[in-house]
C-alpha positions in Angstrom: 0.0 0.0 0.0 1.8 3.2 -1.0 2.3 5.5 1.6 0.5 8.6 2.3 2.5 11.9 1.6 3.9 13.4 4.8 3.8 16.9 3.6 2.6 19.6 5.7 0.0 21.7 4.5 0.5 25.3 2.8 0.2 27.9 5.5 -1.4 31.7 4.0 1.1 34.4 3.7 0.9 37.7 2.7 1.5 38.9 -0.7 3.1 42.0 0.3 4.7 43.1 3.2 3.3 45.7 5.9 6.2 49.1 5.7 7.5 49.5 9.1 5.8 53.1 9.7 2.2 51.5 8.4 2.1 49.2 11.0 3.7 51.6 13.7 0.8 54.0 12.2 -1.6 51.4 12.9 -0.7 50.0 16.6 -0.7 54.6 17.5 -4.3 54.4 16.0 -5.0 51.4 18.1 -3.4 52.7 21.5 -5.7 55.8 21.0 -8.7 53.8 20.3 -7.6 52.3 23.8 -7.6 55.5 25.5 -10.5 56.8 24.1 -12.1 54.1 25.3 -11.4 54.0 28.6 -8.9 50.7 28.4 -5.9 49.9 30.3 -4.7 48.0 26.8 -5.9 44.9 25.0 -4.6 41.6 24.2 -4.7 40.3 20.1 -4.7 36.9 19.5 -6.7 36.5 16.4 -3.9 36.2 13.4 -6.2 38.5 11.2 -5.8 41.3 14.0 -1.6 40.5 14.8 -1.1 41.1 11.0 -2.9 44.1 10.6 -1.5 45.4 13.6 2.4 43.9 13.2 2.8 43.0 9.3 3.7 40.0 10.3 2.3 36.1 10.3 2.8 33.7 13.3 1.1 32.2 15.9 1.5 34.8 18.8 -0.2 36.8 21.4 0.5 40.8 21.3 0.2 42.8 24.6 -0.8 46.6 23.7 -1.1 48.7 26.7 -3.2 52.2 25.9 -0.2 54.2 26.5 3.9 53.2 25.6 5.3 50.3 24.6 
């Protein structure tokens, strides 16, 4: 019996890359979203939201506080 293949399967990545300042742009908008709010900060976990927010694909968690780094 031949065996199956052991290949993993294709994982999405983005066609372009995020510039630096976009994302840095983005994650300001974010924090004063945050503020405006009434938040301490928010924690992203959905990989839609990290790449919009960071440019970049993995499987993380990202900590934004309202204000800083």
């Amino acid at each position: 019996m031949p065996e199956a293949p052991t290949t993993e399967p294709e994982r999405w990545r983005p066609s372009q890359v995020v510039p630096a300042s976009e994302a840095e742009r983005r994650l300001a908008a974010f924090q004063g979203a945050l503020r405006a709010a009434g938040l301490a900060g928010a924690v992203i976990v959905q990989s839609t939201d990290l790449y919009y927010l960071t440019g970049m694909v993995q499987d993380a968690h990202l900590v934004v506080p309202a204000s800083g780094e």
